[in-house]
C-alpha positions as CSV (number, residue, x, y, z in Angstrom):
1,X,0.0,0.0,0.0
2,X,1.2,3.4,-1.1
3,X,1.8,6.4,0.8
4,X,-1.2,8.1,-0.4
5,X,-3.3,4.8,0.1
6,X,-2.6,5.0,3.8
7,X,-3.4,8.4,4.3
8,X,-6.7,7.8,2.3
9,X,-7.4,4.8,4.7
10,X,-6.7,6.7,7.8
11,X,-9.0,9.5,6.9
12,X,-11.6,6.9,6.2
13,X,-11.2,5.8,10.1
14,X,-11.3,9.2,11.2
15,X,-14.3,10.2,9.1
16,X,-16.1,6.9,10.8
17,X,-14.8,7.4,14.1
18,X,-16.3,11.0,14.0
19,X,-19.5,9.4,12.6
20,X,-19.6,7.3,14.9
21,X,-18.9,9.9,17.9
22,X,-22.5,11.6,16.8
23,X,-24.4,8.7,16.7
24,X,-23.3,8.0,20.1
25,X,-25.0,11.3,21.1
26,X,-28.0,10.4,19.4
27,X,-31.2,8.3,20.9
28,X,-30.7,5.5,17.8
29,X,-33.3,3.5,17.0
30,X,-31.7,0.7,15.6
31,X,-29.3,0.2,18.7
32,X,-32.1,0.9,20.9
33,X,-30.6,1.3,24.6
34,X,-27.2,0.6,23.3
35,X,-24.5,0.8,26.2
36,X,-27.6,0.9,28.6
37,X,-28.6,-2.4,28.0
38,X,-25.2,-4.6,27.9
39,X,-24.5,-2.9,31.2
40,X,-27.5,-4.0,32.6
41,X,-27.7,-7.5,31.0
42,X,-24.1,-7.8,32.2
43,X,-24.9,-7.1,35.9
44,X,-28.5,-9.5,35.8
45,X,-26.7,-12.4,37.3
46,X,-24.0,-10.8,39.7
47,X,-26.6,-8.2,41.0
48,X,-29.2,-11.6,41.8
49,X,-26.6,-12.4,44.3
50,X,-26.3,-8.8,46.4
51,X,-30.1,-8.2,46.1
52,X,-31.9,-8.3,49.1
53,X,-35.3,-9.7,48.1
54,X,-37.5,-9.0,51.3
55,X,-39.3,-5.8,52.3
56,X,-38.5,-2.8,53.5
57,X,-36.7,-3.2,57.4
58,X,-37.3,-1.5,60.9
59,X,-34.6,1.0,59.5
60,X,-36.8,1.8,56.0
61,X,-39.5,2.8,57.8
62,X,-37.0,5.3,59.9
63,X,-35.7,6.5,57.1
64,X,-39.8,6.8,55.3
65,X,-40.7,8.6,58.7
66,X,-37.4,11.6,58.0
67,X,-38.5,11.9,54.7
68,X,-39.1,15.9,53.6
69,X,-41.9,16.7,51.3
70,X,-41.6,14.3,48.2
71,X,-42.9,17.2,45.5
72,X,-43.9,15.8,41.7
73,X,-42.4,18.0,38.9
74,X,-44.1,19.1,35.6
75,X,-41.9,16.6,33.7
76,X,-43.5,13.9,36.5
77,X,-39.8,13.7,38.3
78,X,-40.0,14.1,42.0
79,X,-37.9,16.3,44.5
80,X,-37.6,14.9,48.0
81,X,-36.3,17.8,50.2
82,X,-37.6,20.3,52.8
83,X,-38.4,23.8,52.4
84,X,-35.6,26.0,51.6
85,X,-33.2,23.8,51.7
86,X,-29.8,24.5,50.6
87,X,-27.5,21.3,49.3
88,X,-26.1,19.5,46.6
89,X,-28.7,18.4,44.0
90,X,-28.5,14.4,43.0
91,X,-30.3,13.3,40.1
92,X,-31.3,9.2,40.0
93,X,-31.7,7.9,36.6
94,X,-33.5,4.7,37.2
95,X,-35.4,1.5,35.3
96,X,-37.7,-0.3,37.5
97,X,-37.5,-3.3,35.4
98,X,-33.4,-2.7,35.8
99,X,-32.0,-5.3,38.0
100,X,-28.6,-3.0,38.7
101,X,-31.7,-0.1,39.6
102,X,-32.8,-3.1,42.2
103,X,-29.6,-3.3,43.8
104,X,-28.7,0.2,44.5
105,X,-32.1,1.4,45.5
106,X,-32.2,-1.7,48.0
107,X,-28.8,-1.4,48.9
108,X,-26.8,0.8,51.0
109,X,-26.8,3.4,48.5
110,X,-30.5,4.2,48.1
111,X,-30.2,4.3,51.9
112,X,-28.1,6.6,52.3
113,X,-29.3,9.3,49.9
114,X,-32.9,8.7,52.0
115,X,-30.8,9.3,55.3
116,X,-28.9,12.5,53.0
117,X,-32.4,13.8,52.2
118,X,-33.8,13.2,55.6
119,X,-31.2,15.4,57.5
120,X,-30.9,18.4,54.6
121,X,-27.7,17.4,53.4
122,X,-28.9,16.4,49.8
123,X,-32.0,17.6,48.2
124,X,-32.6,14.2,45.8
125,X,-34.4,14.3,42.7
126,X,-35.9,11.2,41.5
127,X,-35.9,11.1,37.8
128,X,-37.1,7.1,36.3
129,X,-36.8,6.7,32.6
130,X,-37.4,3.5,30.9
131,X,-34.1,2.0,29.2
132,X,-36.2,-0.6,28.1
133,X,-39.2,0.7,26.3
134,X,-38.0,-0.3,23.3
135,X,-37.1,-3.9,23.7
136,X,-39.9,-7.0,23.2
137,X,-42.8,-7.0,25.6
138,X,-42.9,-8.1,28.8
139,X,-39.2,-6.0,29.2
140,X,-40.5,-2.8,27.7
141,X,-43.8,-3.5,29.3
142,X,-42.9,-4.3,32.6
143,X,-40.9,-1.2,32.6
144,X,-43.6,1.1,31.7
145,X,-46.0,-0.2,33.8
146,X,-43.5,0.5,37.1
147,X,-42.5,4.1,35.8
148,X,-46.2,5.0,35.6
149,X,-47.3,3.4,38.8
150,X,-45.1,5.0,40.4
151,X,-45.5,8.4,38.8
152,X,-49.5,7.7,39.9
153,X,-48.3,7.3,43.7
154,X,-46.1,10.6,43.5
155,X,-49.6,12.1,43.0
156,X,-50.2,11.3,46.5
157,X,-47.4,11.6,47.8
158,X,-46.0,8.3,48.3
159,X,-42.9,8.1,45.6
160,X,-40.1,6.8,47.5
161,X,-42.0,3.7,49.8
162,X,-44.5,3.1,46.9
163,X,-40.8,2.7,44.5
164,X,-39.5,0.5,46.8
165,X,-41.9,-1.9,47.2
166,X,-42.2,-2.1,42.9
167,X,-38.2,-2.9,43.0
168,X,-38.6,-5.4,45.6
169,X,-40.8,-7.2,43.2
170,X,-39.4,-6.2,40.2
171,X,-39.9,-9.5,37.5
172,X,-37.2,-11.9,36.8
173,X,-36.1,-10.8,33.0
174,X,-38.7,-12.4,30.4
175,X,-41.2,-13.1,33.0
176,X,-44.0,-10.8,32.9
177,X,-44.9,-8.8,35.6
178,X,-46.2,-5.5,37.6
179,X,-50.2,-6.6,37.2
180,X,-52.8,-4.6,37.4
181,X,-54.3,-6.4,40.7
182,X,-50.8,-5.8,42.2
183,X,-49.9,-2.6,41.4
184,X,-53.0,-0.8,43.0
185,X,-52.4,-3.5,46.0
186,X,-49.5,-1.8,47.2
187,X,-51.2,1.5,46.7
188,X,-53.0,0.1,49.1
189,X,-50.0,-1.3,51.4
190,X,-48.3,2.5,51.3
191,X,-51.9,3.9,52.2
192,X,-53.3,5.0,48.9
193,X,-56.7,5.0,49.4
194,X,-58.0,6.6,46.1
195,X,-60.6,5.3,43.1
196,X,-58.2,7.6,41.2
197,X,-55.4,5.8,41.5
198,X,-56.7,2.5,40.7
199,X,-58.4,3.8,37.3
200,X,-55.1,5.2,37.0
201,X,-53.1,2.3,36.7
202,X,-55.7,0.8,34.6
203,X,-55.2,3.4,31.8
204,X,-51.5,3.6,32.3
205,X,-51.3,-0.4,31.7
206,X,-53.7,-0.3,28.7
207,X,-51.0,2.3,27.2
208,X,-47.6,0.5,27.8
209,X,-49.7,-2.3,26.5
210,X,-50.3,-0.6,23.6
211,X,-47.1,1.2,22.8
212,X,-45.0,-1.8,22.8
213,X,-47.4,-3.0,19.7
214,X,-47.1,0.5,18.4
215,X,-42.8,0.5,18.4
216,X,-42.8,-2.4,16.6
217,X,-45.3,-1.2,13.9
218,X,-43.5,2.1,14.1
219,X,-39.8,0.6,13.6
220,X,-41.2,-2.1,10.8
221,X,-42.4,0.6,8.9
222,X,-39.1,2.8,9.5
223,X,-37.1,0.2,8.2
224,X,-39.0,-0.2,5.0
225,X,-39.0,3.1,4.4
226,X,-35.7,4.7,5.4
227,X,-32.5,4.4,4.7
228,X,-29.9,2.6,7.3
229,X,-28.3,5.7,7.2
230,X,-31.5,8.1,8.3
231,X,-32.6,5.5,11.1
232,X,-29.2,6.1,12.8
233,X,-29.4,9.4,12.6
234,X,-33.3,9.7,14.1
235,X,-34.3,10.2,17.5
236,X,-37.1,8.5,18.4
237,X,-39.6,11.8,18.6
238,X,-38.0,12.7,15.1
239,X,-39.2,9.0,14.2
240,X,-42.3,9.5,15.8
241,X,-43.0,12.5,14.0
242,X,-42.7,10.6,11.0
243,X,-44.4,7.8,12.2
244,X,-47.9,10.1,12.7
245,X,-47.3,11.5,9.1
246,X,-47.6,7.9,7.7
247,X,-50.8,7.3,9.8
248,X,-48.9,5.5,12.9
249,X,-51.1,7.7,15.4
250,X,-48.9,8.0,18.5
251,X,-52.0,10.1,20.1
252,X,-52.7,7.0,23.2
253,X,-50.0,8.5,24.5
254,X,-50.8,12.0,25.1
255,X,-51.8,13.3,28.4
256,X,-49.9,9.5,29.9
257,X,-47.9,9.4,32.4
258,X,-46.5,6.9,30.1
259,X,-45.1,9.3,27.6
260,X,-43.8,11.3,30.7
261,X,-40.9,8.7,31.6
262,X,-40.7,8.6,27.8
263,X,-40.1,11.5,27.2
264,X,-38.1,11.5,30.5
265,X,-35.7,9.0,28.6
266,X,-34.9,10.6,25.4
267,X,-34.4,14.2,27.7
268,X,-31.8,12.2,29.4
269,X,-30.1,11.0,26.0
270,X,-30.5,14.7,25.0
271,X,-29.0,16.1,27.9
272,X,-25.7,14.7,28.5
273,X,-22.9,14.0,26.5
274,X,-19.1,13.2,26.7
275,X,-18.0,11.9,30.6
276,X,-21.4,12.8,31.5
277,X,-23.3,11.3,28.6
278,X,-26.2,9.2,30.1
279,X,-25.4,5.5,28.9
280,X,-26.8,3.0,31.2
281,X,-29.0,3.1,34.8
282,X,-29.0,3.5,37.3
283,X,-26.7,7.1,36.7
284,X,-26.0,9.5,39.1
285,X,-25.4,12.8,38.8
286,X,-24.3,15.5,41.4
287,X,-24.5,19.1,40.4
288,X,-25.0,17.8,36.6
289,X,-21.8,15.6,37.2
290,X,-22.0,12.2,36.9
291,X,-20.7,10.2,39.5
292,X,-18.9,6.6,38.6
293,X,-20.1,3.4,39.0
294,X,-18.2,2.6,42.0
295,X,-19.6,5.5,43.6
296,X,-22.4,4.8,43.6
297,X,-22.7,1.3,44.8
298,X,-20.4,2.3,47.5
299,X,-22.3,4.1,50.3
300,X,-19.3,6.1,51.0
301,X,-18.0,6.7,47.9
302,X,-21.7,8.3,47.0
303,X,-21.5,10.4,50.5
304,X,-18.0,11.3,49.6
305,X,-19.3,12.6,46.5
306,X,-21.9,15.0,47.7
307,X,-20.2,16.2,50.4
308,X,-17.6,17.3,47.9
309,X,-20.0,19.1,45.8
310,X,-21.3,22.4,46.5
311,X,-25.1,23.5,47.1
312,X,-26.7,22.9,44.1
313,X,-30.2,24.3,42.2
314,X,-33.5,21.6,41.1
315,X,-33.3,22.5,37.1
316,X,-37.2,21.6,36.8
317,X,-40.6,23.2,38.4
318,X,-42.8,21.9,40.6
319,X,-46.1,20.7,38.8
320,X,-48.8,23.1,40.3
321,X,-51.0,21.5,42.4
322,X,-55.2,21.8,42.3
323,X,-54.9,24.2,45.4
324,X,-52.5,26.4,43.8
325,X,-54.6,26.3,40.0
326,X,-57.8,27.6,42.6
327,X,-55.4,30.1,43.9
328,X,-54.3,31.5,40.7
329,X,-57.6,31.8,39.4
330,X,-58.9,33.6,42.6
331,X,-55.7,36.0,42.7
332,X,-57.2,38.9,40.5
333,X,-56.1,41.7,42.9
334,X,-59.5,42.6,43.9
335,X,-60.7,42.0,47.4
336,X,-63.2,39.4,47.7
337,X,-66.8,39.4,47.1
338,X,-69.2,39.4,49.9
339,X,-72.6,38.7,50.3
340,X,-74.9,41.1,50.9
């Protein structure tokens, strides 16, 4: 090979390699959860071994007890710290269907941000996405189903206990799981009492039902129709755009708490890049700075980490609340009517 041959050939790596660098940045279609889910796959059978399987301990319910207000977000995140609180900010990517997820919420870790949170030292923002939502049903189900049934117990306040309890029964891979029956059960079991929640997780199952048949009619027809070349390169709201403009109506989703962690998912894609690019769950960030896996499956390591950082700012809003919609409407300036 010539002179002129190898430089030709190098610049052919570099021009992939820098190909290949934005398509990492991207949400792909094709490669679905990419990084996300050999991570996950890879830590199925060691994480099986550290789990602990039974329910929340004597020293849970301390920690529920100490909680601050758990407050849900307009994107449907939720903020767990007390008024005026001033602390670093950790973010907790999480999969409910993500065995790793299982581990560190059950483990020390989740622990000790609940203890953080409890004495003002952290303010802790809960932020599940669904790594899986693309993958064959029951994994993509099983995973919407927990994000939304827990995003339907945030409503009342009951995030973090109701969370748990969905992780300590999160499915076995391929098994399907999170019923109906069971998720309004432990409503019940973390003292939501509410028709509204049941109906709730009735229409949120009927809709990750129904959008696991929809990605695969979605990507058949992608695949048909685009190029290798354009799939890469599509997020999946670009492709689900383009889906509605061929007649794949994507309109179940609206107004789901579904489409929430959705949505959730490909902000997190959007979001990071580089050291802190979101590639797998669960991911920690503090201050916007991801913290390493050892981190944060080390107690210590994830204490260390937020001690270190300085107090931080919650980058979403708090979703307004009935009370405060009455308020706003009421708030005209002019002093109130009386009768006469």
């Amino acid at each position: 090979m010539g002179k002129a041959s190898r430089q030709a050939a190098r610049e052919r790596i570099r021009q992939e390699r820098i190909r290949e660098q934005k398509r990492a940045k991207r949400n792909r279609v094709l490669m679905v959860v990419g990084a996300a889910a050999v991570v996950v796959l890879l830590v199925v059978g060691v994480g099986y071994l550290f789990m602990n399987r039974g329910g929340p301990g004597p020293d849970r319910e301390e920690l529920y007890a100490a909680l601050p207000e758990q407050t849900v977000q307009q994107d449907g995140s939720v903020v767990v710290a007390g008024e005026d609180v001033s602390a670093p900010v950790v973010e907790v990517y999480a999969d409910f269907q993500c065995p790793a997820c299982q581990r560190f919420e059950e483990g020390e870790s989740g622990a000790e941000l609940l203890e953080m949170a409890g004495d003002g030292e952290a303010i802790v923002h809960y932020r599940p996405v669904s790594i899986f939502a693309q993958r064959q049903a029951p994994l993509s189900t099983n995973s919407l189903r927990g994000a939304a049934a827990a995003r339907a117990a945030a409503e009342h306040g009951e995030f973090v206990e109701y969370a748990d309890i969905l992780f300590n029964n999160q499915p076995a891979e391929g098994d399907a799981g999170f019923a109906p029956d069971d998720l309004k059960e432990w409503g019940a079991d973390v003292g939501i009492e509410s028709a509204e929640f049941t109906e709730r997780i009735d229409s949120e199952v009927e809709v990750a039902d129904q959008y696991s048949d929809y990605y695969q009619q979605l990507v058949s027809a992608a695949q048909d129709s685009l190029s290798e070349e354009e799939l890469s390169s599509t997020t999946m709201p670009e492709l689900m755009e383009w889906g509605d403009e061929q007649g794949i109506d994507s309109s179940f989703l609206e107004g789901s708490y579904v489409k929430e962690v959705l949505d959730a998912t490909d902000e997190a894609n959007a979001r990071y890049d580089g050291e802190n690019a979101f590639t797998s769950t669960p991911s920690v960030y503090v201050n916007g700075q991801s913290v390493g896996d050892q981190a944060v499956f080390s107690a210590s390591g994830l204490r260390s980490a937020v001690e270190d950082a300085e107090p931080g700012e919650v980058t979403t809003e708090p979703l307004a609340s009935d009370s405060d919609a009455a308020s706003a409407e009421d708030d005209s300036g002019q002093p109130p009517e009386t009768e006469e």
